[in-house]
PyMOL Python script that loads the backbone (N, CA, C, O; Angstrom):
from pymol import cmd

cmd.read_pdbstr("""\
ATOM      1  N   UNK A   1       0.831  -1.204   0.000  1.00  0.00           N
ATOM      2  CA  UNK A   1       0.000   0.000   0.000  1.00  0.00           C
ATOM      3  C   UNK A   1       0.867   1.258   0.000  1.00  0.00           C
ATOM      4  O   UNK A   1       0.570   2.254  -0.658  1.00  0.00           O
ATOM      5  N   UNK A   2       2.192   1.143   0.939  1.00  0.00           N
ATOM      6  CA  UNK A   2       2.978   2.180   0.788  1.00  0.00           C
ATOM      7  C   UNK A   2       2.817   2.602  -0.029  1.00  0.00           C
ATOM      8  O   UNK A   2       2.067   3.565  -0.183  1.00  0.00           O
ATOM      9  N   UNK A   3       3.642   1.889  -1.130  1.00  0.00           N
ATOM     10  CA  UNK A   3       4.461   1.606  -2.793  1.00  0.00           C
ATOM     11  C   UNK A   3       3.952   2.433  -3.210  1.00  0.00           C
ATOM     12  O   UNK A   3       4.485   3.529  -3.386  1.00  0.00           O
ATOM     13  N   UNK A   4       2.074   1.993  -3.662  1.00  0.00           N
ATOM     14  CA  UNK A   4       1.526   2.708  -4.236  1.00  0.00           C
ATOM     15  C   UNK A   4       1.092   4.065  -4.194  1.00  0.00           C
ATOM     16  O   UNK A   4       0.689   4.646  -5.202  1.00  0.00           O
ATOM     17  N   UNK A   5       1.169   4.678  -2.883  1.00  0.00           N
ATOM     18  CA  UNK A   5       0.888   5.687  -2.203  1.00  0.00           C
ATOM     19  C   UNK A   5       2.235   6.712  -3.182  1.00  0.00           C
ATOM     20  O   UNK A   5       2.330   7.694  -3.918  1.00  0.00           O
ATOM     21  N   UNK A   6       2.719   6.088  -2.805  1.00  0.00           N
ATOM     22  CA  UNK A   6       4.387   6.628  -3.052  1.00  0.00           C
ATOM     23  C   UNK A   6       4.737   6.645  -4.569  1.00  0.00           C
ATOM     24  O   UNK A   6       5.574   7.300  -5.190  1.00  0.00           O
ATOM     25  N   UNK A   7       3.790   5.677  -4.982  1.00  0.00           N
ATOM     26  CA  UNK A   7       3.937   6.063  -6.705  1.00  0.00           C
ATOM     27  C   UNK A   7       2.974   7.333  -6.737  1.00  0.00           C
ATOM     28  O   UNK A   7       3.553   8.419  -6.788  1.00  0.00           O
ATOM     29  N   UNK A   8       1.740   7.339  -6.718  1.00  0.00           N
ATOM     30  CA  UNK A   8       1.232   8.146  -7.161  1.00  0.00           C
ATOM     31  C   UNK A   8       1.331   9.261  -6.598  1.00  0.00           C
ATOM     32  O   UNK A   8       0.935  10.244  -7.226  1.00  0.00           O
ATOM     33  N   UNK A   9       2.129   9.507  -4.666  1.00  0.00           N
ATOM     34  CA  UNK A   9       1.892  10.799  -4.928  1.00  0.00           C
ATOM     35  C   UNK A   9       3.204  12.031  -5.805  1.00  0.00           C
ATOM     36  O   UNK A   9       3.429  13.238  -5.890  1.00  0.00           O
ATOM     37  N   UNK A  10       3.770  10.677  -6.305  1.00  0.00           N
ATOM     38  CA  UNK A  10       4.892  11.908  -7.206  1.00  0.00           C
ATOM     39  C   UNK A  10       4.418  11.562  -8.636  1.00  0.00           C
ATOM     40  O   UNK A  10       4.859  12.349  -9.474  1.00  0.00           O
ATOM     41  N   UNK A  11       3.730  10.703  -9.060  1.00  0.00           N
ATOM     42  CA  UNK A  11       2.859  11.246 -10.553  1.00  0.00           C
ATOM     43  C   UNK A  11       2.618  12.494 -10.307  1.00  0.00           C
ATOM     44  O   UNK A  11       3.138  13.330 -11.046  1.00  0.00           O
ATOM     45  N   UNK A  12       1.906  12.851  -9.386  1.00  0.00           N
ATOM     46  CA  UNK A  12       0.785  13.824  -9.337  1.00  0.00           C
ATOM     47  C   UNK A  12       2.160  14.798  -9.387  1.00  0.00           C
ATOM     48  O   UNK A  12       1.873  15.364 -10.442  1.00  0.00           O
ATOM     49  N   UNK A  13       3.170  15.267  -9.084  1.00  0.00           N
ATOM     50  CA  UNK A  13       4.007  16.135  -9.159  1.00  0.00           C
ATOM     51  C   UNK A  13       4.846  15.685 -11.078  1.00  0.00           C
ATOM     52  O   UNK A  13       5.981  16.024 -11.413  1.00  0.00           O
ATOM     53  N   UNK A  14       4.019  15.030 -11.813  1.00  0.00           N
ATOM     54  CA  UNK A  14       5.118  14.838 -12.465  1.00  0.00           C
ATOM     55  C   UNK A  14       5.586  16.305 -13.530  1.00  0.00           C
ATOM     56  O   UNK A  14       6.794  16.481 -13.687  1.00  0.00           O
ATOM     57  N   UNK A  15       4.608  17.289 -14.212  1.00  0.00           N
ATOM     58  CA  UNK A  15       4.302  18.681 -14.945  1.00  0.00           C
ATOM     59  C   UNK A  15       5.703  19.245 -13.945  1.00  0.00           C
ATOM     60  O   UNK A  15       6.700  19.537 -14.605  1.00  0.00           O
ATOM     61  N   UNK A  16       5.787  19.371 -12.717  1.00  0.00           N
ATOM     62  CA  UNK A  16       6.959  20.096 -11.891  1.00  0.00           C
ATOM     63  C   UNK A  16       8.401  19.651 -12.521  1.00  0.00           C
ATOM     64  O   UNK A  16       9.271  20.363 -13.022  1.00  0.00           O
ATOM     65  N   UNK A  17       8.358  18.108 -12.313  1.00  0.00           N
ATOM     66  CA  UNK A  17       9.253  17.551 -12.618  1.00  0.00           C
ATOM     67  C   UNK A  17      10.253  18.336 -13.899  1.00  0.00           C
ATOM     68  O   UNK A  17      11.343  18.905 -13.940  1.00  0.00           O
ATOM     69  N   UNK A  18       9.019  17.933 -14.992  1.00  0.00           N
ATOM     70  CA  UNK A  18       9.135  18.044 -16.238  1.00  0.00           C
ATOM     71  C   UNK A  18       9.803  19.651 -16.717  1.00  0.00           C
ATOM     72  O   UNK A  18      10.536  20.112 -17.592  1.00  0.00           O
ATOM     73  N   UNK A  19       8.972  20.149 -15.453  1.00  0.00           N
ATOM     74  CA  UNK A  19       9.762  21.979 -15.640  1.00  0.00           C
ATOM     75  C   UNK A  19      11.076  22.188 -15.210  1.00  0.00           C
ATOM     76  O   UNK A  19      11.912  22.932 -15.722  1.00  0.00           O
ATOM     77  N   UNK A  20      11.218  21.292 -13.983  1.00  0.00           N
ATOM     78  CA  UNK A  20      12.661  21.293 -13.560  1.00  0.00           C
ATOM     79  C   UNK A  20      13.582  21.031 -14.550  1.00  0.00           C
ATOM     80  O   UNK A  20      14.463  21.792 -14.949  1.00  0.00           O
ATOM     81  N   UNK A  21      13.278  19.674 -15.005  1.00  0.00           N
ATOM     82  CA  UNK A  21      14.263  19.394 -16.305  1.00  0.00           C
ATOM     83  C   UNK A  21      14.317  19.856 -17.387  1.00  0.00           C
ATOM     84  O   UNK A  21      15.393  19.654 -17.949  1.00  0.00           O
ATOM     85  N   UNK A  22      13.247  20.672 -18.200  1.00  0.00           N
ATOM     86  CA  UNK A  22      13.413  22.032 -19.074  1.00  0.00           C
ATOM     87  C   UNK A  22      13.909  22.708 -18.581  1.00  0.00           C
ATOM     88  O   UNK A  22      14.913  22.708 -19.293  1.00  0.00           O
ATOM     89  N   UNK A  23      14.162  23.592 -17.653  1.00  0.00           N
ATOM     90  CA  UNK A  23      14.955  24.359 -17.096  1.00  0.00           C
ATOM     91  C   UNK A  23      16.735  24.127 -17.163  1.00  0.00           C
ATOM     92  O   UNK A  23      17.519  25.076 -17.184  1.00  0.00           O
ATOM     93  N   UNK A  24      17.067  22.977 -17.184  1.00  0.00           N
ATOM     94  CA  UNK A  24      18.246  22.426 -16.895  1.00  0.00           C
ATOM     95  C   UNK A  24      19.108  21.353 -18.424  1.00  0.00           C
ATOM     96  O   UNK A  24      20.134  20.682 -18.527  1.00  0.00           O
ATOM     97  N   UNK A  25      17.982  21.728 -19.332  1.00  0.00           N
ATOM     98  CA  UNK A  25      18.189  21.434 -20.414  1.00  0.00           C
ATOM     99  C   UNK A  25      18.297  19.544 -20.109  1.00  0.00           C
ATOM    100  O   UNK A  25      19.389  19.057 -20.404  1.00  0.00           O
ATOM    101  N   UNK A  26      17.394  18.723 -19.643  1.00  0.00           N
ATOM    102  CA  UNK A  26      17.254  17.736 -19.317  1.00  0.00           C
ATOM    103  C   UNK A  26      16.081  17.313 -20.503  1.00  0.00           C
ATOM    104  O   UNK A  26      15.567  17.917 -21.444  1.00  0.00           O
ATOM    105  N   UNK A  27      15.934  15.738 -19.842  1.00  0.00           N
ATOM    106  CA  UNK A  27      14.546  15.437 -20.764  1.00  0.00           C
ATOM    107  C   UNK A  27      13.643  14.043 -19.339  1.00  0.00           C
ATOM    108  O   UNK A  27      13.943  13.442 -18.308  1.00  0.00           O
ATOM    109  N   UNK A  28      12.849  14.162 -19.989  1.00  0.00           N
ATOM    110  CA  UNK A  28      12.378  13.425 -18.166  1.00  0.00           C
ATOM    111  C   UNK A  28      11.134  12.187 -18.757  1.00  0.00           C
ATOM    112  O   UNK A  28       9.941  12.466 -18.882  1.00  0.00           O
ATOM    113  N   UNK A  29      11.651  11.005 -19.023  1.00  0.00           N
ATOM    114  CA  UNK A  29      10.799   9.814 -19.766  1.00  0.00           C
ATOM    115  C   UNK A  29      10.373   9.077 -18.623  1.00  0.00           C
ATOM    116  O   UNK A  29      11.169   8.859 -17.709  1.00  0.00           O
ATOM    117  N   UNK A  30       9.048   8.621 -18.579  1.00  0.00           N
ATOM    118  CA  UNK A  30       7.937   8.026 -17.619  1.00  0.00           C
ATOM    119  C   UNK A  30       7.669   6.682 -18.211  1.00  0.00           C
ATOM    120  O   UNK A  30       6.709   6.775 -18.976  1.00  0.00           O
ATOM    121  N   UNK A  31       8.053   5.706 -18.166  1.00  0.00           N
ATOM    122  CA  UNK A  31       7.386   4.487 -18.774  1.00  0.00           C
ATOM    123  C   UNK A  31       7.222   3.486 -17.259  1.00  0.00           C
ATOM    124  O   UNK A  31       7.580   3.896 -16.155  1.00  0.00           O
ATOM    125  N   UNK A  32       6.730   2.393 -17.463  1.00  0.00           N
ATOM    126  CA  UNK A  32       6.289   1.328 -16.932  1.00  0.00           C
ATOM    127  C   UNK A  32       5.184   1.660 -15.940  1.00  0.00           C
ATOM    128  O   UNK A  32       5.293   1.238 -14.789  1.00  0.00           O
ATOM    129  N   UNK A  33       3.848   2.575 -16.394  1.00  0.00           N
ATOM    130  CA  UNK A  33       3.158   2.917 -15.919  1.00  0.00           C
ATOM    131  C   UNK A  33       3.415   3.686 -14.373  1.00  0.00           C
ATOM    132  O   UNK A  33       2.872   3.554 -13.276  1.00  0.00           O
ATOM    133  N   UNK A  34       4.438   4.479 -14.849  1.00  0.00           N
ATOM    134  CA  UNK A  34       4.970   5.225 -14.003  1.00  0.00           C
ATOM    135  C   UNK A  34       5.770   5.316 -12.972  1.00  0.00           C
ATOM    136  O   UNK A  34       6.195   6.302 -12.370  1.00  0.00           O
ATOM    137  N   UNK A  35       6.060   3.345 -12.715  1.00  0.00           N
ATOM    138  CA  UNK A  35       7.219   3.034 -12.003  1.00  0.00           C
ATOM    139  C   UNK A  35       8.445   3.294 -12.163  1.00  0.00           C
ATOM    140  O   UNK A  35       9.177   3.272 -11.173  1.00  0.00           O
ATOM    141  N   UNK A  36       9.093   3.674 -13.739  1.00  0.00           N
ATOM    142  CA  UNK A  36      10.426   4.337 -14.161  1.00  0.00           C
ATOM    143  C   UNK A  36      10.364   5.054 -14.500  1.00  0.00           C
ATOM    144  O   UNK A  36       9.507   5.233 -15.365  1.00  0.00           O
ATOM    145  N   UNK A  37      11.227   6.081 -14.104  1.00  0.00           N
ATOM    146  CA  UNK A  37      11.360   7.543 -14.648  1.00  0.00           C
ATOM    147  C   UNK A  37      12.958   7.635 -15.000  1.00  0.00           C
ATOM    148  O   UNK A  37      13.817   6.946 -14.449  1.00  0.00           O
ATOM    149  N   UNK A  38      13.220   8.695 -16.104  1.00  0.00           N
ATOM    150  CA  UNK A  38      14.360   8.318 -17.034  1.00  0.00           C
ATOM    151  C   UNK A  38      14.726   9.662 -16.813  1.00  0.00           C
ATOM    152  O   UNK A  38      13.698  10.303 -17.029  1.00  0.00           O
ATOM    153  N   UNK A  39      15.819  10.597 -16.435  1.00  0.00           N
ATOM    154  CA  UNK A  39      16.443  11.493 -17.002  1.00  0.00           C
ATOM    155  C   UNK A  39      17.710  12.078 -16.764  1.00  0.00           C
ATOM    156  O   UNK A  39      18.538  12.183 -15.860  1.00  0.00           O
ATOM    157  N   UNK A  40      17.434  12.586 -18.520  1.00  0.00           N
ATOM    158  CA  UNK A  40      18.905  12.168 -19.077  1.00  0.00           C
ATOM    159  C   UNK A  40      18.788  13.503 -20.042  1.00  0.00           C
ATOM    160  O   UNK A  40      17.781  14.184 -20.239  1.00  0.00           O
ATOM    161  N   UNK A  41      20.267  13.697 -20.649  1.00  0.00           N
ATOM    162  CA  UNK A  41      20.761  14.684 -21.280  1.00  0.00           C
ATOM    163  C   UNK A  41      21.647  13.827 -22.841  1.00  0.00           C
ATOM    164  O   UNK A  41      22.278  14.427 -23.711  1.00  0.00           O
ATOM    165  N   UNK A  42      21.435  12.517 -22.768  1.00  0.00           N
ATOM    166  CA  UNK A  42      22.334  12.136 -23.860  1.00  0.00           C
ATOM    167  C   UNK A  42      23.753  11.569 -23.300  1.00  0.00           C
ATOM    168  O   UNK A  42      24.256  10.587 -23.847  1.00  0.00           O
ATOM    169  N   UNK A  43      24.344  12.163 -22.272  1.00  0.00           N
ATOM    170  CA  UNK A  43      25.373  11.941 -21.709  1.00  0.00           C
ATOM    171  C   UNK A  43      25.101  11.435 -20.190  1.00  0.00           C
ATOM    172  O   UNK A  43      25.634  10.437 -19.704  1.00  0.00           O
ATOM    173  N   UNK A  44      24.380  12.104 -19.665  1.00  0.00           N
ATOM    174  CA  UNK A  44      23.538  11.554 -18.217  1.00  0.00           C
ATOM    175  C   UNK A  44      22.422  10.818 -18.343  1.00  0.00           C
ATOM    176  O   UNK A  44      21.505  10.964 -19.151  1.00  0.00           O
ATOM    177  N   UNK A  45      22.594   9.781 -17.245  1.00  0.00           N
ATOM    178  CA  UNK A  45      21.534   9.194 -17.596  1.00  0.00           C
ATOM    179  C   UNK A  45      21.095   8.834 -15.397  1.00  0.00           C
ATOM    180  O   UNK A  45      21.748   8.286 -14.508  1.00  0.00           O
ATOM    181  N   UNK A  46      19.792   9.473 -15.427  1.00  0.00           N
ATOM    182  CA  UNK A  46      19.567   9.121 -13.221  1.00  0.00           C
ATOM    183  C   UNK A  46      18.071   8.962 -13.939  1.00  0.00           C
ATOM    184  O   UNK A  46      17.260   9.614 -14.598  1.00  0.00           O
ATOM    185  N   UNK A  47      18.305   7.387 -13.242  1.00  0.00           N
ATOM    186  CA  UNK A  47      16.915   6.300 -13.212  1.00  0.00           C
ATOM    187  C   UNK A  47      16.268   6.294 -12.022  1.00  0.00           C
ATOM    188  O   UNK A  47      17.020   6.189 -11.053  1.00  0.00           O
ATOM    189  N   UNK A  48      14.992   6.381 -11.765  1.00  0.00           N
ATOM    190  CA  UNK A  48      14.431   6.502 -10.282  1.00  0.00           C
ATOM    191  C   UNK A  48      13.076   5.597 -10.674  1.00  0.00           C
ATOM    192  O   UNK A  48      12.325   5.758 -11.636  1.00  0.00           O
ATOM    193  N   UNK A  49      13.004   4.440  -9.447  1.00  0.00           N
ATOM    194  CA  UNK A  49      11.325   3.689  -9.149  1.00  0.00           C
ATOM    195  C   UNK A  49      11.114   4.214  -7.904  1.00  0.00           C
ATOM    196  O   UNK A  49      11.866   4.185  -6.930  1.00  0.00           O
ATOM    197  N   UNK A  50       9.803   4.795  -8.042  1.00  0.00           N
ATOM    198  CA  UNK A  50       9.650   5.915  -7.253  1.00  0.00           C
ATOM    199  C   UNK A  50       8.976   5.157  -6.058  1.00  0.00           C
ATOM    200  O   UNK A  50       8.961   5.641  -4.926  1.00  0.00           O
ATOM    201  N   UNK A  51       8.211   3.485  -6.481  1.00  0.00           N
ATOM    202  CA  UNK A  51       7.736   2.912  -5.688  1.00  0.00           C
ATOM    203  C   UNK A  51       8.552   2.258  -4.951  1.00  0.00           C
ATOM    204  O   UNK A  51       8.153   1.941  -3.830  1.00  0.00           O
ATOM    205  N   UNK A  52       9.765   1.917  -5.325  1.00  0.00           N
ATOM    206  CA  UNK A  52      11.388   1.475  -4.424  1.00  0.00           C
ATOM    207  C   UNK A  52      11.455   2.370  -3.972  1.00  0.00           C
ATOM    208  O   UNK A  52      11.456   2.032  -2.788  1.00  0.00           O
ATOM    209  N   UNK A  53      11.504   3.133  -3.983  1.00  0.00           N
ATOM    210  CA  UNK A  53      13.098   4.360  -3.824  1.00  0.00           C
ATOM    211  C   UNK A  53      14.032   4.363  -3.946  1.00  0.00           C
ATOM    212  O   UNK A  53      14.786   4.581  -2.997  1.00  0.00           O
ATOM    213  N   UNK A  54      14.576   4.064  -5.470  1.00  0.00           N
ATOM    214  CA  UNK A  54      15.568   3.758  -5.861  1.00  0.00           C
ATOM    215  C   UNK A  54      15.695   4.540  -6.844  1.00  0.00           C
ATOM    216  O   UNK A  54      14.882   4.618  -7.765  1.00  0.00           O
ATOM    217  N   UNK A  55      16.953   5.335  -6.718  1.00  0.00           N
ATOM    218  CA  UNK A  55      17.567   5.969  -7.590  1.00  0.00           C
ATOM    219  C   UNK A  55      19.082   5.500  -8.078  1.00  0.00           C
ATOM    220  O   UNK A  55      20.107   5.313  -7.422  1.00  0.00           O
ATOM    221  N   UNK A  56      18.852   5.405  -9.254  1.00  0.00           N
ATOM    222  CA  UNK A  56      20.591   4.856  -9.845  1.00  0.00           C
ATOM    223  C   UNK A  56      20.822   6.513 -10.464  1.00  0.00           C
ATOM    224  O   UNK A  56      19.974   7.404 -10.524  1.00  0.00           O
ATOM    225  N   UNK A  57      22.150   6.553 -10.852  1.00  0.00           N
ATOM    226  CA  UNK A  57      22.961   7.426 -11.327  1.00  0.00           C
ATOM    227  C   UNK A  57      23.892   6.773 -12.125  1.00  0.00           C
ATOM    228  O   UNK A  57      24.733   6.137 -11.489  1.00  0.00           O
ATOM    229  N   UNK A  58      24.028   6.734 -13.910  1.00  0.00           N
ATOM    230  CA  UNK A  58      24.530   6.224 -14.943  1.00  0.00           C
ATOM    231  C   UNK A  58      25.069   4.995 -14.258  1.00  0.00           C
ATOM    232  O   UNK A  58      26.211   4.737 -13.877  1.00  0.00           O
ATOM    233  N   UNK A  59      23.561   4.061 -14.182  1.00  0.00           N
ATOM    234  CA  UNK A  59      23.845   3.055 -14.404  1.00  0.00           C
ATOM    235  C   UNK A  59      24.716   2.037 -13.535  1.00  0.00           C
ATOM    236  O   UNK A  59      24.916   0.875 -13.891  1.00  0.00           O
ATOM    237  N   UNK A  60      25.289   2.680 -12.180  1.00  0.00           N
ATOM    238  CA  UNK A  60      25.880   2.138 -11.218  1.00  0.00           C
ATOM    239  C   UNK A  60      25.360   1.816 -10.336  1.00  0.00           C
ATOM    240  O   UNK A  60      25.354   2.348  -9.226  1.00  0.00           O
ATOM    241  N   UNK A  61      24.655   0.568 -10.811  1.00  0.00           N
ATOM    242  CA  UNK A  61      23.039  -0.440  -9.513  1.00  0.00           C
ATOM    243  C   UNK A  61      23.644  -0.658  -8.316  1.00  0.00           C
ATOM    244  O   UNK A  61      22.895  -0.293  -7.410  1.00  0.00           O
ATOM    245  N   UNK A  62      24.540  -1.037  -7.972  1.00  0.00           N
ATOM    246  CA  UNK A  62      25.456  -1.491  -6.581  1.00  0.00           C
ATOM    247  C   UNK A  62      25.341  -0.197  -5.970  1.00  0.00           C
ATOM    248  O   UNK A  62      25.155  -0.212  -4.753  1.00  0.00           O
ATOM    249  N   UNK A  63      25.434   1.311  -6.740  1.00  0.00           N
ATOM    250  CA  UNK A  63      25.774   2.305  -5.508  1.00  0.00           C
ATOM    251  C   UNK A  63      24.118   2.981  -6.027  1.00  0.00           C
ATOM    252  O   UNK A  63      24.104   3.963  -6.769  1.00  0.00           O
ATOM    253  N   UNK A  64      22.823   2.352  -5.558  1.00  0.00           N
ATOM    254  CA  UNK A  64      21.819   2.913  -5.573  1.00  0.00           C
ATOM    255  C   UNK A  64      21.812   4.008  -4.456  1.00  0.00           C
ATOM    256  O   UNK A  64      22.588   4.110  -3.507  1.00  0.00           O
ATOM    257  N   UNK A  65      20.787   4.778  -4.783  1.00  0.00           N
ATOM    258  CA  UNK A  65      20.440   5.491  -3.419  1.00  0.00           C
ATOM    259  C   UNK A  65      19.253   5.854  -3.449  1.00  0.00           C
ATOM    260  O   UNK A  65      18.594   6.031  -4.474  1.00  0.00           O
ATOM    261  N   UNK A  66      18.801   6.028  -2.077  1.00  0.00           N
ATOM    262  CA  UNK A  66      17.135   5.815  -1.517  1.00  0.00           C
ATOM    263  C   UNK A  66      16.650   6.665  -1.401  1.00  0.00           C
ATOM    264  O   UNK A  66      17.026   7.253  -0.387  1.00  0.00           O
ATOM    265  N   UNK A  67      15.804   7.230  -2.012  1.00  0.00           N
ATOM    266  CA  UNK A  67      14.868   8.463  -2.486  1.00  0.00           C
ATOM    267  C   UNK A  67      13.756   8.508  -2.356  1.00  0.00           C
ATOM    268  O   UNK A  67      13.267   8.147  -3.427  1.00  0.00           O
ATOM    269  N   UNK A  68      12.859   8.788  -1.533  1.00  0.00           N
ATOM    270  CA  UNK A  68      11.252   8.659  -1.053  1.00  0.00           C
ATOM    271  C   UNK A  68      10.352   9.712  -2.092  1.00  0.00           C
ATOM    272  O   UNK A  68       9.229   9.268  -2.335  1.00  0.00           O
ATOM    273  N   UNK A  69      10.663  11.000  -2.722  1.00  0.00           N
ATOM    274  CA  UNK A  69      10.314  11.437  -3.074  1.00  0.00           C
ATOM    275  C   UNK A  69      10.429  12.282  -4.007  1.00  0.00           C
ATOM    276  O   UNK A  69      11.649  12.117  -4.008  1.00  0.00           O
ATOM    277  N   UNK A  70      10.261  13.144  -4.918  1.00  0.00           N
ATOM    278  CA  UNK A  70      10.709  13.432  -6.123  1.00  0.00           C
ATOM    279  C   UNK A  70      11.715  14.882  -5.965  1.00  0.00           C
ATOM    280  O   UNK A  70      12.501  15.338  -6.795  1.00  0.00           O
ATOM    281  N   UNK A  71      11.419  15.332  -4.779  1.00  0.00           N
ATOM    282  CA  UNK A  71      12.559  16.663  -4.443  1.00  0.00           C
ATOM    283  C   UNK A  71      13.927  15.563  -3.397  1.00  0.00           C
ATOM    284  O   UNK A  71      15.084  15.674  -2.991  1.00  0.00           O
ATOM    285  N   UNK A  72      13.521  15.206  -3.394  1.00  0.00           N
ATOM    286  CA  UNK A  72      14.784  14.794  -2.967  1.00  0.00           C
ATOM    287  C   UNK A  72      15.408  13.653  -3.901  1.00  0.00           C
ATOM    288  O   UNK A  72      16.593  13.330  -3.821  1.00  0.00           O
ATOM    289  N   UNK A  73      14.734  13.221  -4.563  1.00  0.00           N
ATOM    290  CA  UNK A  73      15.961  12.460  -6.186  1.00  0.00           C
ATOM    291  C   UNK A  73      16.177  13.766  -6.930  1.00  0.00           C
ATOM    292  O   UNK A  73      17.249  13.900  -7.519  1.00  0.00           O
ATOM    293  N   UNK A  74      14.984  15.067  -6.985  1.00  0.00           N
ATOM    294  CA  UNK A  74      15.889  15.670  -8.200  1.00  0.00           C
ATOM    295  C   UNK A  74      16.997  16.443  -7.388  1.00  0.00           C
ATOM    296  O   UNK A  74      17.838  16.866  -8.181  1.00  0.00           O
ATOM    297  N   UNK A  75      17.330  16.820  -5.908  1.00  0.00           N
ATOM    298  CA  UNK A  75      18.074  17.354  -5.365  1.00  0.00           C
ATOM    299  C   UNK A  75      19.516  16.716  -5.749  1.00  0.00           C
ATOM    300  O   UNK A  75      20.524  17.288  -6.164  1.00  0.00           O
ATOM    301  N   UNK A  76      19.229  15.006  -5.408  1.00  0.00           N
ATOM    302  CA  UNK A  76      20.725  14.551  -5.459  1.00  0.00           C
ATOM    303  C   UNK A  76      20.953  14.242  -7.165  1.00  0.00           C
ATOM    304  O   UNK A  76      22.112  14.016  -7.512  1.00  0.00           O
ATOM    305  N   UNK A  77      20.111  14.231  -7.988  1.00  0.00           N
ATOM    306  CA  UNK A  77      20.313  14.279  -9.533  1.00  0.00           C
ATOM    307  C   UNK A  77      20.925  15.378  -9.821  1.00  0.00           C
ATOM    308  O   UNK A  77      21.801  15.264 -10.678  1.00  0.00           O
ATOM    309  N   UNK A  78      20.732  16.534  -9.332  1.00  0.00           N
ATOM    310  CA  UNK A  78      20.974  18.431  -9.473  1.00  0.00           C
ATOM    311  C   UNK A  78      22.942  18.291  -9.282  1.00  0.00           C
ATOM    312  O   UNK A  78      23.900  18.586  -9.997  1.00  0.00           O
ATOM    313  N   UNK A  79      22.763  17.697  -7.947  1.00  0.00           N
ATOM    314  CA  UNK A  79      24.255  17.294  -7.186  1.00  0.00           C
ATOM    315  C   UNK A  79      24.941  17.182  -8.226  1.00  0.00           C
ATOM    316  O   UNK A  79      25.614  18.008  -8.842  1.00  0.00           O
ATOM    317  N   UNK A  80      24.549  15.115  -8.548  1.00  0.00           N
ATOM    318  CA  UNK A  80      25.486  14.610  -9.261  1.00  0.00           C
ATOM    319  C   UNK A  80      25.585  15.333 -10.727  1.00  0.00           C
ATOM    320  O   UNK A  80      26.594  14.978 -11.335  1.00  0.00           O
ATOM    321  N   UNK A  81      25.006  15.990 -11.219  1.00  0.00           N
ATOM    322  CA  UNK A  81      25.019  16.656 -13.274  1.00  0.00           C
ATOM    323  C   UNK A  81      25.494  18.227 -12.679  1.00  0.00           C
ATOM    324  O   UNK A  81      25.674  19.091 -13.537  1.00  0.00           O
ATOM    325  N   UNK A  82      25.638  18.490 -11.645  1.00  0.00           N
ATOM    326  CA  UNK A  82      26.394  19.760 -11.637  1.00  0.00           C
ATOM    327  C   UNK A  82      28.179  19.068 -11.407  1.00  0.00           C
ATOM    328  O   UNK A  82      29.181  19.585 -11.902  1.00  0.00           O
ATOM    329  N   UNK A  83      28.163  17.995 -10.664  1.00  0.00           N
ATOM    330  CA  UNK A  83      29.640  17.953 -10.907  1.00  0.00           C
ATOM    331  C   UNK A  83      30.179  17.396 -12.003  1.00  0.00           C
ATOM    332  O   UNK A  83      31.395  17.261 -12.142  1.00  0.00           O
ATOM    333  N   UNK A  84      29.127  16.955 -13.043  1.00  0.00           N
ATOM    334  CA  UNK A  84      29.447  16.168 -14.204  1.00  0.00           C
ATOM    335  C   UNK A  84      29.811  17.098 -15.130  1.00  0.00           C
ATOM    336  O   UNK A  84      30.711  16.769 -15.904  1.00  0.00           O
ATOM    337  N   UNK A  85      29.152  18.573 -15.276  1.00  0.00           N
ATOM    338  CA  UNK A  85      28.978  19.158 -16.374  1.00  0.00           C
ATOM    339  C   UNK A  85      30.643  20.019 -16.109  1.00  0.00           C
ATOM    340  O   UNK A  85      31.387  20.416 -17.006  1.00  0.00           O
ATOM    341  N   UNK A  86      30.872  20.120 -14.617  1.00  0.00           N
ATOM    342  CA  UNK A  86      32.128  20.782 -14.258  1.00  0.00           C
ATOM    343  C   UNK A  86      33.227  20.027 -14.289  1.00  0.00           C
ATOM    344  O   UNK A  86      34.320  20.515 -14.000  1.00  0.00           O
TER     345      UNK A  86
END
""", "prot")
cmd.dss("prot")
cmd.show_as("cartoon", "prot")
cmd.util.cbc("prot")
cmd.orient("prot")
């Protein structure tokens, strides 16, 4: 029941999302009925199941990290693509 709680209440934020990552020249892909969320720049790539709380960062599954909610994955996404781009 969590899970689901926890999926949908960051659907419902997803339009925010989507502005954040226009803003930042990102792109922000939603598939598996909203359990994966994708974004990426071509060169970055931070995967988040929002019903885990699991956030990967290009692809390095062993060093996941646990994210309950959508300001705090895009906080540590913000982190990691500001030290990438520098």
């Amino acid at each position: 029941m969590r899970h689901a709680r926890r999926l949908s209440a960051n659907l419902e934020q997803e339009a925010n999302v989507r502005r954040w990552c226009g803003q930042r020249g990102l792109t922000l892909r939603i598939t598996n009925e909203g359990h994966h969320w994708q974004i990426a720049d071509g060169g970055f790539l931070a995967e988040w199941w929002p019903s885990s709380a699991k956030l990967v960062i290009g692809k390095k599954w062993h060093d996941g990290i646990h994210c309950h909610d959508y300001k705090q994955a895009l906080k540590v996404i913000e982190d990691f693509y500001r030290k990438k781009r520098h």
